[in-house]
C-alpha positions as CSV (number, residue, x, y, z in Angstrom):
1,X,1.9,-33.3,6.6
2,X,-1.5,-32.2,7.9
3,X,0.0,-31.4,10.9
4,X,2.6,-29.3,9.4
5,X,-0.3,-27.2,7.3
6,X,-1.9,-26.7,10.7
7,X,0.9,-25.3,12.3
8,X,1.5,-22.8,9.6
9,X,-2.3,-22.0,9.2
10,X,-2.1,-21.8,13.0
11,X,0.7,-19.2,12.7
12,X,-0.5,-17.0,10.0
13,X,-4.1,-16.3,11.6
14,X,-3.5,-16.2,15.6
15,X,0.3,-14.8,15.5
16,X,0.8,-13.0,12.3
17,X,-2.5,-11.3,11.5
18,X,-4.0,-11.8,15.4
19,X,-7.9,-12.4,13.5
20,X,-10.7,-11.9,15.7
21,X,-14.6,-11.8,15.1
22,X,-15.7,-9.9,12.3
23,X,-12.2,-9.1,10.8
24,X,-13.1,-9.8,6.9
25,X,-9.9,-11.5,5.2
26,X,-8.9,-11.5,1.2
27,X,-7.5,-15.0,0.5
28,X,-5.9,-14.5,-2.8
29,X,-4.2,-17.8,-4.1
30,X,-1.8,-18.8,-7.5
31,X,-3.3,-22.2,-8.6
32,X,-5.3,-24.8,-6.4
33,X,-2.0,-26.5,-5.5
34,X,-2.0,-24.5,-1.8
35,X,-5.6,-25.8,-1.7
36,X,-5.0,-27.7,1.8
37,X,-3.8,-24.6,3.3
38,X,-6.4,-22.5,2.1
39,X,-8.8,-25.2,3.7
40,X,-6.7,-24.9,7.2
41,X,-7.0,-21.0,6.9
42,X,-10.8,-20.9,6.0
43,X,-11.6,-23.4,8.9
44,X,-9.3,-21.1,12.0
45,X,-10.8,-17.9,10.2
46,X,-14.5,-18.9,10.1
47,X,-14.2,-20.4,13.9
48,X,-12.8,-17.3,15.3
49,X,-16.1,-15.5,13.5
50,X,-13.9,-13.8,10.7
51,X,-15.4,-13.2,7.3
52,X,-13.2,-14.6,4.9
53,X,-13.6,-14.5,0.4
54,X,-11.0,-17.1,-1.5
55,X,-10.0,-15.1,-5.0
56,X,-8.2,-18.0,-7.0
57,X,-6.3,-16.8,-9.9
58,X,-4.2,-19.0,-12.8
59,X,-0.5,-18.0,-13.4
60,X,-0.6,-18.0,-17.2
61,X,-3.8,-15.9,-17.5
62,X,-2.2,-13.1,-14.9
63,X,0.4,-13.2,-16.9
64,X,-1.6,-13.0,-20.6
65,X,-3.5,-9.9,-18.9
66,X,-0.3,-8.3,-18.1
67,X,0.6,-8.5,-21.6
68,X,-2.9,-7.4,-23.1
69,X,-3.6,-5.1,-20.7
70,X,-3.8,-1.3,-22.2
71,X,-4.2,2.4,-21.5
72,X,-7.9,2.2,-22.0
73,X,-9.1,-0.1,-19.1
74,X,-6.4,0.7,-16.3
75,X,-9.5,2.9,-14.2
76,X,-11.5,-0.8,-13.9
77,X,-8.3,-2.2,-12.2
78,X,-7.2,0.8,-9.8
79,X,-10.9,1.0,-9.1
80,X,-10.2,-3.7,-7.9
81,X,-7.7,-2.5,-6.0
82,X,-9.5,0.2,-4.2
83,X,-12.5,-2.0,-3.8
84,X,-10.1,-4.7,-2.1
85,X,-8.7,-2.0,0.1
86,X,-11.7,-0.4,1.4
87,X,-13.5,-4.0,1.7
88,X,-10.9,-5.9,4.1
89,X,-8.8,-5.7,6.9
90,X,-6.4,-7.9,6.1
91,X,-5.3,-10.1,2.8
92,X,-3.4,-13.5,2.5
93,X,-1.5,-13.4,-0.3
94,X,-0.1,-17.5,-1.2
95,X,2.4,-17.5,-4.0
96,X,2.8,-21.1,-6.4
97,X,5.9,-20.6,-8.3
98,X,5.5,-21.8,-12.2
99,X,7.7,-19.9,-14.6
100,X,10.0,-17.6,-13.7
101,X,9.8,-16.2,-17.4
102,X,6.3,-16.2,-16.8
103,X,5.7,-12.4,-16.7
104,X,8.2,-11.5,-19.5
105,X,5.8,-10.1,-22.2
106,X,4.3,-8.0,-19.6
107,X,3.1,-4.6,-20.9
108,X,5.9,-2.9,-19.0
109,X,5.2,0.9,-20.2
110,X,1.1,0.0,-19.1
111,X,1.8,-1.6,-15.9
112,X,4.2,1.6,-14.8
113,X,1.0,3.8,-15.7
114,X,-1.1,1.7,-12.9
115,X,1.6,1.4,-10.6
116,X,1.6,5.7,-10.3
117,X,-2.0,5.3,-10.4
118,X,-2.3,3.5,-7.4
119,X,0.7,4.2,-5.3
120,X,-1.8,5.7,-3.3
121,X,-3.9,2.6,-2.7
122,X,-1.4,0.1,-2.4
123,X,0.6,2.2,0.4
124,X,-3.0,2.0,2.2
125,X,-2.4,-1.7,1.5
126,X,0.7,-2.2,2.4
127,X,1.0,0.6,5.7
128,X,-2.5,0.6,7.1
129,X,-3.7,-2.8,6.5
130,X,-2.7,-6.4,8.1
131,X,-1.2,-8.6,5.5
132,X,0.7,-12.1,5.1
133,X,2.5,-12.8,1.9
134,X,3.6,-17.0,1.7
135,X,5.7,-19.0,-1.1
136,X,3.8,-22.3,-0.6
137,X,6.2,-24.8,-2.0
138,X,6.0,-25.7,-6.0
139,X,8.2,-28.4,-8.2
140,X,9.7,-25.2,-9.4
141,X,11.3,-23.9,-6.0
142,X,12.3,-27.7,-5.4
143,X,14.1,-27.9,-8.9
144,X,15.6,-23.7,-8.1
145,X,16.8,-25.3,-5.0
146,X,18.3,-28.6,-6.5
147,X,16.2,-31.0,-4.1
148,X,13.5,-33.6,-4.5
149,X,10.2,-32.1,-4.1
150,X,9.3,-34.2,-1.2
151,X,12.6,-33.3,1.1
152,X,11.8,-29.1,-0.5
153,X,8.6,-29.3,0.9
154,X,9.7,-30.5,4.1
155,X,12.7,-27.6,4.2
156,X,10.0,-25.1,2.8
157,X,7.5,-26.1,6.3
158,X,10.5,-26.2,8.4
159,X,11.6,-22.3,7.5
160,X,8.0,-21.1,7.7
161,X,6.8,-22.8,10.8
162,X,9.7,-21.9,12.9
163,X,9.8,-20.2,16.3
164,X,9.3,-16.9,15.6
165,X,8.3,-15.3,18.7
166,X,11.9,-17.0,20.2
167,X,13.2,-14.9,17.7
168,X,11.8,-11.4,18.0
169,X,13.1,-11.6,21.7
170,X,16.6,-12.4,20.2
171,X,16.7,-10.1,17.5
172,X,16.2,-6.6,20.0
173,X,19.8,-6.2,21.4
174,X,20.6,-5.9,16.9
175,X,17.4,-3.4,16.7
176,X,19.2,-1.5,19.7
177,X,22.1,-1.3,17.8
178,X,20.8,0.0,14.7
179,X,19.2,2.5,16.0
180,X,22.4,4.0,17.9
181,X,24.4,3.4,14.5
182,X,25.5,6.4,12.3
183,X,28.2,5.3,9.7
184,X,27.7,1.7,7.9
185,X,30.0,0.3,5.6
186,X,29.8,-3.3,3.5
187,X,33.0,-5.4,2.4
188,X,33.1,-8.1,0.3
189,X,34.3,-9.3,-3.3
190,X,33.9,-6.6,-5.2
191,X,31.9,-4.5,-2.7
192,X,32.9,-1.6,-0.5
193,X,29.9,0.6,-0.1
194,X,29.0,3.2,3.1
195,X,26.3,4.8,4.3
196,X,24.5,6.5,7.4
197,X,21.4,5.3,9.1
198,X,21.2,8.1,11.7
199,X,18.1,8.4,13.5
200,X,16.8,5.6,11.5
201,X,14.1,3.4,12.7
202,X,15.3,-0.5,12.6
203,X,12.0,-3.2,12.2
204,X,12.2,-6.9,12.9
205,X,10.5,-9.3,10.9
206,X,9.7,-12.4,12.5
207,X,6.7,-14.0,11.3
208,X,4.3,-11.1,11.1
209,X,4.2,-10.3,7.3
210,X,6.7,-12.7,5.4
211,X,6.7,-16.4,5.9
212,X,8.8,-17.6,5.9
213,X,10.7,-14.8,7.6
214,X,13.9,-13.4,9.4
215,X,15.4,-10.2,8.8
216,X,15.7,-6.5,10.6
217,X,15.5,-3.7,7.8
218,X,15.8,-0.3,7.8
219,X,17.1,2.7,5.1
220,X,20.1,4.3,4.5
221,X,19.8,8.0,5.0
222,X,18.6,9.0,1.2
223,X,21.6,10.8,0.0
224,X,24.7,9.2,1.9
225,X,25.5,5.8,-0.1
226,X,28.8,6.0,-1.9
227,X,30.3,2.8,-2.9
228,X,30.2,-0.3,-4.9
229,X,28.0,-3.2,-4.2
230,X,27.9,-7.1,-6.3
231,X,25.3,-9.0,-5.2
232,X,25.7,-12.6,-5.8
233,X,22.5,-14.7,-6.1
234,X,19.7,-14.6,-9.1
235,X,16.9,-12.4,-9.0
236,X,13.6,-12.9,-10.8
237,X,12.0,-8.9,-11.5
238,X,9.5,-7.8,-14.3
239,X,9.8,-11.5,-16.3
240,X,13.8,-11.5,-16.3
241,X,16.4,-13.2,-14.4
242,X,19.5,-11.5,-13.3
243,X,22.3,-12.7,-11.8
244,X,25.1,-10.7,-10.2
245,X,24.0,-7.3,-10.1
246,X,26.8,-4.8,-9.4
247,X,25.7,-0.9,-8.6
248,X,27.9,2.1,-8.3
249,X,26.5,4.8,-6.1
250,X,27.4,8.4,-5.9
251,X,25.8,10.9,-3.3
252,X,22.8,8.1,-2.8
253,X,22.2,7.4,-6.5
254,X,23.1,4.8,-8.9
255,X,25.2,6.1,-11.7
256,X,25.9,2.5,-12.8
257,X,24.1,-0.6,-12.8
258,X,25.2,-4.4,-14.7
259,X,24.9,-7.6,-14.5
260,X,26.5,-10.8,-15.9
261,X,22.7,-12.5,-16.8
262,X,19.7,-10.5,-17.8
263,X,19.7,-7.8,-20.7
264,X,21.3,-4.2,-19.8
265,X,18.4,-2.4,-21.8
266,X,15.8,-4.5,-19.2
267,X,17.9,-3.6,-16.2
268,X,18.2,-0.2,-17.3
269,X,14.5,0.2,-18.0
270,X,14.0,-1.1,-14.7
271,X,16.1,1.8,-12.9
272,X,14.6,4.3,-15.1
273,X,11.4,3.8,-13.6
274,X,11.2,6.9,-12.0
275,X,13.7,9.0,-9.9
276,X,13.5,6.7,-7.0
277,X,14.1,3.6,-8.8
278,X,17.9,5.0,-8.8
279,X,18.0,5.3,-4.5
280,X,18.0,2.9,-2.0
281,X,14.4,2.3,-0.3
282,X,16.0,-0.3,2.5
283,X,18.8,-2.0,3.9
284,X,18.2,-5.6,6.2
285,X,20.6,-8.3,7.2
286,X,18.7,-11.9,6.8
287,X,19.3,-14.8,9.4
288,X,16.9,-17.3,9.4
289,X,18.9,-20.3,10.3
290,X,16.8,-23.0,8.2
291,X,17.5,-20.8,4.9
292,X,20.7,-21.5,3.7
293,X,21.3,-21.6,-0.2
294,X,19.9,-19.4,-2.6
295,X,16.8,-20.5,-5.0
296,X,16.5,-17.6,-7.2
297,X,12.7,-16.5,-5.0
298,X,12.8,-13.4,-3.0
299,X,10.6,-14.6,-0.4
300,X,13.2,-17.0,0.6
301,X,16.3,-15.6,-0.2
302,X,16.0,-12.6,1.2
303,X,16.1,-14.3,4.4
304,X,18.8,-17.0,4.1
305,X,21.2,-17.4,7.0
306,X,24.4,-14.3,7.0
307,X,22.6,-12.8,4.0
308,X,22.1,-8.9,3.8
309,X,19.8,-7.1,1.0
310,X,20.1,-3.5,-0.2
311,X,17.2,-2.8,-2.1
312,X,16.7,0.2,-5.0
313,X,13.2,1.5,-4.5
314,X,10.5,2.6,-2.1
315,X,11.3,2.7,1.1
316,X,8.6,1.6,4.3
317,X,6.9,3.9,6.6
318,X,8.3,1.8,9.3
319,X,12.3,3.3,7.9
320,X,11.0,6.3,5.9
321,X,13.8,8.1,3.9
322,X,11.9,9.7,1.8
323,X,12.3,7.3,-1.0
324,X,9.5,6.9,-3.0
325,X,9.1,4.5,-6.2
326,X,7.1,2.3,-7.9
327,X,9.4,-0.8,-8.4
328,X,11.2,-2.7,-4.9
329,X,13.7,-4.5,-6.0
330,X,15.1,-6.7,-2.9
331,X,19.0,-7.7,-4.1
332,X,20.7,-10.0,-1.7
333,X,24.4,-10.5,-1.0
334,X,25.3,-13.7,0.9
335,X,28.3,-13.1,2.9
336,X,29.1,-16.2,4.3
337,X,32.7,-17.7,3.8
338,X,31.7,-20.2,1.1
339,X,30.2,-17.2,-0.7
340,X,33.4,-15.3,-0.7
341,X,32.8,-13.6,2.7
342,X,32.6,-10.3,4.0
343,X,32.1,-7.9,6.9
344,X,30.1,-5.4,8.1
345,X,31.4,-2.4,10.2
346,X,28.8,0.0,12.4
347,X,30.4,3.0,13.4
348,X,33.9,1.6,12.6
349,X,33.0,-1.3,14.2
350,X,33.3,-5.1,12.7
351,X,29.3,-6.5,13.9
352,X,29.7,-9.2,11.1
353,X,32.1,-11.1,9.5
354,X,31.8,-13.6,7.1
355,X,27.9,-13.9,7.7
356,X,28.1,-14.5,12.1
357,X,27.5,-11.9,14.5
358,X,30.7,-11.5,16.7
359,X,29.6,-9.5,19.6
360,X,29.0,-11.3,22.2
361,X,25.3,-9.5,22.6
362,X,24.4,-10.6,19.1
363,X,25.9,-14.1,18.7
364,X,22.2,-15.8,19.3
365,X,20.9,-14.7,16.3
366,X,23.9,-17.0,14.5
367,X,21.5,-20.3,15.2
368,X,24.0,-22.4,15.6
369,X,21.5,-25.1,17.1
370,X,19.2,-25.2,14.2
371,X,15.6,-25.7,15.8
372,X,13.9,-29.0,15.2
């Protein structure tokens, strides 16, 4: 296994954030549980004469300040974040799942208030600075994913160690096409949704922010989704779980949101967040070949095997559309046959069905070799 923490340590500093001498690096890490990666990142950082600082934080007490947290001390946390922002050059960000319900008595109303306060900050963050955000593998995510934890944490490695720089080279001829595509439209059960992505910029992910990773985003053009989409896997957002989210758009906006788990006042409050929180901030198709069953976390999900995600919110600089928002809410829809199927059309044309490419130019990024 210390082999496997290597590679992955190896990956996140000298092909994902590329650190060199005097870079300074934010560790910030849920529980002491990723402690041997930590270690591994701490050792490549320091040899390659970075500066690095280890912030260590507890689950339950994030979650007991989001819920005391009030109007009256929200300028000594904007002023954290811009201290973290103007301090470093790049943050590592390790996730430890615990509770999905974790967050629920979060001081929702509060938060929202920091959230406008430092859009500004965190889009400095998130656009000008290097970042890695990792799920390192918890007895939650092994139980999500109905596996012993010993065989999870093996599937976990696998997924975030694979060969990513293989698969930016296969993943251009689909960034090609995205970026010659006008018209898009989505089939499925329940779903029959269009939308234009004219003159929209298409980024692969492979390794350089996510692990693990696997996707190609980009944004609809703000005002041009009209449809119906049902996404079918869980989603954890704000505290809550929702499952089977269907949205009705009109003219770009979402005149009608449900879902069959999670509370309709928490999913509304959710899409009230501000006028963006209605619009669609990106659109990506997932294939990462070692992903292939949902677990109710993002992180993974979002980039399981003939998967797509069409997500209400702010939108990247990378596929600007003018979207902006404080909440990100990645959805995903798996459209593989077992999952009821589907197909994807550019310009009239079928790129997709039933979660494989079928053109000829794009059938590598199917996997059907799974790496070793």
């Amino acid at each position: 296994m210390e082999n496997k923490i290597d590679k992955l340590a190896n990956l996140v500093v000298n092909y994902s954030l590329k650190v060199k001498k005097g870079d300074r690096i934010l560790i910030s890490c849920e529980t002491l549980e990723p402690k041997p990666l930590v270690k591994a990142l701490v050792n490549k950082i320091m040899d390659l004469g970075g500066y690095v600082l280890v912030k260590i934080s507890d689950p339950e007490i994030n979650a007991l300040i989001n819920e005391k947290i009030n109007d009256d001390i929200l300028d000594n946390f904007a002023k954290r974040k811009e201290f973290e922002v103007d301090n470093f050059d790049a943050f590592i960000t390790i996730c430890y799942s615990v509770n999905d319900y974790i967050d629920k008595k979060r001081n929702s109303k509060v938060i929202s208030k920091l959230s406008k306060m430092t859009q500004d900050i965190d889009h400095i963050r998130i656009n000008d600075r290097k970042w890695v955000l990792i799920n390192y593998p918890s007895c939650l995510d092994a139980y999500k994913a109905m596996m012993k934890n010993d065989d999870f944490y093996e599937y976990a490695m696998a997924a975030m160690t694979m060969d990513y720089a293989k698969m930016n080279e296969l993943i251009k001829p689909l960034k090609e096409l995205m970026e010659k595509t006008d018209k898009v439209r989505i089939l499925g059960p329940d779903t029959d949704i269009t939308f234009s992505i004219k003159g929209m910029h298409a980024e692969p992910c492979t390794g350089e922010y996510n692990i693990p990773d696997g996707e190609i985003f980009t944004a609809p053009i703000r005002d041009s989704v009209n449809g119906i989409i049902t996404y079918n896997t869980r989603s954890v957002y704000h505290g809550e779980v929702f499952s089977d989210v269907r949205l009705e758009f009109k003219d770009g906006k979402i005149i009608k949101a449900s879902s069959k788990m999670g509370k309709q006042d928490k999913l509304e409050e959710i899409f009230n967040s501000d006028e963006g929180a209605r619009y669609i901030g990106e659109f990506a198709l997932g294939f990462n070949p070692m992903i292939t069953e949902p677990m109710g976390d993002i992180l993974f999900d979002e980039k399981i095997k003939g998967s797509l995600h069409f997500t209400p919110g702010q939108c990247y600089d990378e596929a600007d559309n003018g979207n902006n928002s404080m909440i990100h809410w990645d959805l995903v829809l798996i459209q593989r046959e077992e999952y009821g199927g589907g197909e994807i059309y550019f310009d009239d044309v079928l790129i997709r069905k039933d979660g494989k490419f079928i053109l000829p130019e794009l059938e590598a990024l199917n996997f059907d070799k799974k790496e070793k």
